[in-house]
C-alpha positions in Angstrom: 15.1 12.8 100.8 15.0 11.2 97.6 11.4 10.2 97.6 10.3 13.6 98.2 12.4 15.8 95.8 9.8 16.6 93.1 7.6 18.0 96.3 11.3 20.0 97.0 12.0 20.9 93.6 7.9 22.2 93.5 8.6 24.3 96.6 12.1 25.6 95.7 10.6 27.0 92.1 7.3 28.5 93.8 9.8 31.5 95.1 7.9 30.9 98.8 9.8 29.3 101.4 8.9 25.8 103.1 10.5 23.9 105.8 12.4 20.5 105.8 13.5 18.1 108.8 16.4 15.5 108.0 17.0 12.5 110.4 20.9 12.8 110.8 21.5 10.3 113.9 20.0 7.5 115.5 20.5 5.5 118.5 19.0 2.6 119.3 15.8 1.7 117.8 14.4 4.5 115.3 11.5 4.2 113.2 13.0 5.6 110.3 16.9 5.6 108.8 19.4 8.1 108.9 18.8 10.4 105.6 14.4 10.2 106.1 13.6 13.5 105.6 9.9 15.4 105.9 8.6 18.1 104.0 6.6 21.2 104.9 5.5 23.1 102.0 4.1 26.8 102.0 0.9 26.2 102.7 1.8 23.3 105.5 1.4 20.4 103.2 3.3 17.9 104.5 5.9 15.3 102.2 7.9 12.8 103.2 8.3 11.3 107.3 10.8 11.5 110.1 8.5 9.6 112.4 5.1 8.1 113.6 2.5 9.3 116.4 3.5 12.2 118.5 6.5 12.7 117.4 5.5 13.1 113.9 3.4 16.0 115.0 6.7 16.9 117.5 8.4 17.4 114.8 5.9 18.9 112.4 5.8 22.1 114.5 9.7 22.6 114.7 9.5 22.6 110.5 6.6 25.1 110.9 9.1 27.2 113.0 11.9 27.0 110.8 9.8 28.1 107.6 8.5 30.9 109.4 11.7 32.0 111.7 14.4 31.2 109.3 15.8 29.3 111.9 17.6 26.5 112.1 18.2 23.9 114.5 19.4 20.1 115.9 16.5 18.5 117.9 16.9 15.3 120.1 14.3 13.5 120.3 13.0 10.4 121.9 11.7 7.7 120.0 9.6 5.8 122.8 8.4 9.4 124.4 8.2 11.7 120.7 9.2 14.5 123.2 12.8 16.4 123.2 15.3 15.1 125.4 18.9 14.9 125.8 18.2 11.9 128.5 21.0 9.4 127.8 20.1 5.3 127.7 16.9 5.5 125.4 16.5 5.0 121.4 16.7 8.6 120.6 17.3 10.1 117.1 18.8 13.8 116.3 16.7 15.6 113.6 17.8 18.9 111.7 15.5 21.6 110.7 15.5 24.3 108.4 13.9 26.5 106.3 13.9 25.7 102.4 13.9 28.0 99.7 15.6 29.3 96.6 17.7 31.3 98.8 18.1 29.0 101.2 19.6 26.0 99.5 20.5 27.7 96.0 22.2 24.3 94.9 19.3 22.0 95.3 18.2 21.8 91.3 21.8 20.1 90.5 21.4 18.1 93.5 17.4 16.9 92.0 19.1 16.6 88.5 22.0 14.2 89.3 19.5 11.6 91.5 17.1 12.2 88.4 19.6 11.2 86.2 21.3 8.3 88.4 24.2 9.8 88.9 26.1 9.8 92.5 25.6 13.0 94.8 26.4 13.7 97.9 25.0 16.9 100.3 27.5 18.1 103.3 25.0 20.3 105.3 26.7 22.0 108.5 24.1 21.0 111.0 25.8 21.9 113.9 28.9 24.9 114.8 30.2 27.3 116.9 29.5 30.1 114.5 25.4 30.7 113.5 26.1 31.4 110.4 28.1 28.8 109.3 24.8 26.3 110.3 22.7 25.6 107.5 25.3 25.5 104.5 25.5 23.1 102.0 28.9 21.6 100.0 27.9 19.7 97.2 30.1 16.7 95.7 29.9 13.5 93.1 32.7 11.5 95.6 31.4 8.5 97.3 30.9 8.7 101.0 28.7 6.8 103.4 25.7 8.5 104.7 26.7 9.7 108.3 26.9 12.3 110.6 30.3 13.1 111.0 31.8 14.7 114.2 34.5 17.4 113.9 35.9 20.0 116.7 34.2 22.8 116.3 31.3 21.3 113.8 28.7 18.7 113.3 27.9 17.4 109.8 25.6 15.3 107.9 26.9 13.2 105.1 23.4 12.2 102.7 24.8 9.9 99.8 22.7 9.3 97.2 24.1 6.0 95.3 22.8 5.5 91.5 19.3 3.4 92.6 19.4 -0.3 92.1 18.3 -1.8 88.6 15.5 -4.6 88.1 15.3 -5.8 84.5 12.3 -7.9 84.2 12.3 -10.5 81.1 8.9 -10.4 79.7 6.6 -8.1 78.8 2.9 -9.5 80.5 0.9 -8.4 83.4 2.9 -9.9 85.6 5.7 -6.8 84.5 3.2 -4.0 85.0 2.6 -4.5 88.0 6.3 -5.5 89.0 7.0 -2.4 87.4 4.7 -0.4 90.6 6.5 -2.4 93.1 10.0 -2.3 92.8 9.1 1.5 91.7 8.5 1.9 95.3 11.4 0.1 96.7 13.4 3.0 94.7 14.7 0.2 91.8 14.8 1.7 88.4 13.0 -1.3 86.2 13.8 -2.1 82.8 11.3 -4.4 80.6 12.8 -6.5 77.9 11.2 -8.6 75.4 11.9 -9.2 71.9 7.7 -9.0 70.5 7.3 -5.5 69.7 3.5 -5.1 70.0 3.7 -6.7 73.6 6.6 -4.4 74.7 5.6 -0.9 74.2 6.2 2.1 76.9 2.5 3.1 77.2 2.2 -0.8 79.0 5.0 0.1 81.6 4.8 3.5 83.0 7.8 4.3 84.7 10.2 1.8 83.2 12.6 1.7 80.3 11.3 -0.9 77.8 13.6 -2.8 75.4 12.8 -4.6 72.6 15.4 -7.1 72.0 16.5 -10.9 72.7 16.5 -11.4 76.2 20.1 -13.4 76.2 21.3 -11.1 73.5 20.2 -7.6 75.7 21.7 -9.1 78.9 25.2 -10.0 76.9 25.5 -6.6 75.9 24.6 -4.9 79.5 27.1 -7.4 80.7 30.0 -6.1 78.6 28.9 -2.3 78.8 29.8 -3.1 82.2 26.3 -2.4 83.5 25.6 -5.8 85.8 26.9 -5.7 89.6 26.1 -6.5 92.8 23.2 -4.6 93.3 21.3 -5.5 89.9 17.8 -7.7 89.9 16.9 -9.9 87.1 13.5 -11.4 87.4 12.7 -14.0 84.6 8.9 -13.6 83.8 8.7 -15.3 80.5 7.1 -19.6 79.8 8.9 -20.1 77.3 12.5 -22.0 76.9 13.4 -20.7 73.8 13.4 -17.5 75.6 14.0 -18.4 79.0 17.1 -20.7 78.5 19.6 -19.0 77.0 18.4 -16.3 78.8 18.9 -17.7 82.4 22.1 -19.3 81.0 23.8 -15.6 80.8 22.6 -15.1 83.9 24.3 -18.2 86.3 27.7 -17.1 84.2 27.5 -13.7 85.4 30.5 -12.7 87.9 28.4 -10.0 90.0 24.3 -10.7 90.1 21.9 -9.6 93.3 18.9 -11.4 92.9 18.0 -13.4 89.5 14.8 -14.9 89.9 12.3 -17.0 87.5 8.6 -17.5 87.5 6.4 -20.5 86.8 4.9 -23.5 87.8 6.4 -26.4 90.0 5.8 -28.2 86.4 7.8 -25.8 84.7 10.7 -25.4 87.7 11.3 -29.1 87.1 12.1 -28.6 83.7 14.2 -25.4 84.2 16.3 -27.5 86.1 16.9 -30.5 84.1 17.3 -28.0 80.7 19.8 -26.4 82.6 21.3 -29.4 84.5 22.0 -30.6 80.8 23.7 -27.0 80.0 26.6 -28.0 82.6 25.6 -26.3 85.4 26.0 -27.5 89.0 23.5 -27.9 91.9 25.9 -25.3 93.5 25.2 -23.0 90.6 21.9 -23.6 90.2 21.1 -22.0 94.2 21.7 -18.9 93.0 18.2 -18.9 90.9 15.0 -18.2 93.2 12.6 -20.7 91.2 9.9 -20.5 91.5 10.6 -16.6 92.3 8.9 -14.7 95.1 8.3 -15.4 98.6 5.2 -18.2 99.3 2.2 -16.3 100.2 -0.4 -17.9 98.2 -0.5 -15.4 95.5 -2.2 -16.0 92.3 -2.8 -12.6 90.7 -0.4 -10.6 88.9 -0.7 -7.5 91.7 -0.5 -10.6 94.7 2.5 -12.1 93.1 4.6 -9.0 92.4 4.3 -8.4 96.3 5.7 -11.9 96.8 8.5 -10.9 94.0 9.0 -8.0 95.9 8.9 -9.0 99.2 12.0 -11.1 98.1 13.7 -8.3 96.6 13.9 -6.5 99.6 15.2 -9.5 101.5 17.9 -10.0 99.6 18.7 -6.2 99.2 18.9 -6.2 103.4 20.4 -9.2 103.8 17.6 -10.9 106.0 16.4 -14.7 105.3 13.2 -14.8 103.4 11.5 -17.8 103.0 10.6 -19.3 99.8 8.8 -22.4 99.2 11.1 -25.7 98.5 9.5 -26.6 95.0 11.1 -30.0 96.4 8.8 -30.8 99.0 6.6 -27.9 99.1 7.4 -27.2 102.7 9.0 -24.1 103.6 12.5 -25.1 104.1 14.2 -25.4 107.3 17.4 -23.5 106.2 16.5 -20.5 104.0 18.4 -20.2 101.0 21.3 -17.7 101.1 20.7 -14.4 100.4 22.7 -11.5 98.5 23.5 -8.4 100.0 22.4 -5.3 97.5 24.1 -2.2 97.2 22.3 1.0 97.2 
């Protein structure tokens, strides 16, 4: 639901009543996670996705129904078929519809104001109980659960946590940034640009991101101590120069908690990363946890094409999955990917 809440928040002020379908179970293999969530304005605009094919347009007519009925209702659907089922031993996935309105879900401008303002919230909705009325409602909370659908005697009901979104912080304000900036947008990261030359790091450069104008060491010491660097937090070094780059990256390998820390340049310039850094005291051990040169190796050269690779990294890490980056070593991709860091979201 996140990436559709201005369409939500649109809807809910128009006074005019939409519908909205929530994935709250899967089983087996679904096209989309528990949480996706699908939009149907007033005017049958649709926002957001709860499938693909058939069952895309399956689906789209039981959000129609809810808007115009009131109604709400658990559907079963198969993921190979797109039809309704309750056939046991195929992927299937349960999806929740229900009208959406002002008066239908009251609560929802807190709910768009604490994800707007990365802050934790979490949406109980009663998707499923012995007593009509009782479907439908929604409990509100800033406590920490797991998104799930949760089982109860008399009551089925979805859990939708939304976390604070991870942070990127790129280091160096340049093309390269911008359109970083529009890719880990996507991948729901909230991306801060830091760079201590004031006429390169302005906001109008970097729509979308925070921009900082400061030291890069100096900036990362004090989000360090404010407590603001964990396991979920990107750091992707975009910047040529040692002067910057150095004491920079040498913040970064003493850091207790770190996602991803990643540094571009040339196979030249990874060389003498390593020996600068080498001579700082750090280990080979150490040293594994930079991605140098960042990004996966897809033959990019432009800014646009090398952000992908950047971010196509990103979201291995965040998943947990082995990409493949290029051994500046040999220039083969390697055998035995490097290890990978688990991101929190």
């Amino acid at each position: 639901m996140r990436d559709i809440v201005d369409d939500l928040l649109r809807v809910w002020h128009s006074g005019r009543t939409g519908g909205l379908a929530t994935i709250v179970r899967t089983v087996g293999s679904a096209p989309l996670p528990m949480g996706s969530a699908m939009l149907v304005d007033q005017d049958g605009g649709v926002y957001g996705a709860v499938g693909a094919g058939g069952l895309e347009e399956i689906a789209y007519e039981a959000v129609l129904q809810a808007a115009r009925t009131g109604r709400r209702a658990l559907h079963r659907y198969g993921v190979a078929t797109g039809m309704e089922t309750g056939a046991n031993g195929e992927s299937m996935m349960d999806v929740f519809t229900e009208p959406f309105s002002r008066r239908h879900f009251p609560e929802f401008p807190d709910v768009a104001a604490e994800i707007a303002a990365h802050r934790r919230v979490t949406v109980f909705t009663v998707v499923w109980n012995s007593d009509q009325d009782l479907i439908g409602q929604h409990l509100i909370t800033d406590k920490k659960h797991a998104t799930e659908l949760v089982a109860l005697p008399d009551s089925d009901v979805f859990v939708a946590s939304f976390a604070p979104p991870p942070r990127l912080i790129i280091f160096g304000a340049n093309s390269f940034a911008a359109a970083l900036t529009v890719q880990a947008g996507l991948l729901g990261y909230r991306v801060t640009i830091c760079d201590s030359r004031p006429n390169f790091a302005t906001p109008e450069s970097f729509p979308g991101a925070e921009v900082v104008v400061d030291w890069p060491h100096r900036y990362l010491n004090t989000l360090s101590s404010a407590g603001e660097i964990d396991s979920s937090t990107g750091i992707v070094v975009l910047s040529h120069d040692p002067m910057f780059e150095i004491p920079l990256l040498t913040v970064a390998l003493r850091l207790p908690e770190l996602g991803y820390l990643g540094a571009m340049g040339s196979r030249q310039m990874h060389f003498r990363r390593m020996e600068d850094l080498r001579a700082g005291g750090f280990s080979d051990e150490t040293l594994a946890r930079l991605r140098s040169p960042v990004g996966v190796d897809i033959g990019a050269r432009t800014a646009p094409e090398v952000a992908v690779a950047i971010a196509a990294e990103l979201l291995a890490a965040r998943a947990a999955q082995p990409a493949r980056p290029s051994d500046p070593y040999s220039g083969e991709i390697p055998v035995t990917p490097k290890t990978v860091v688990r991101l929190g979201i």
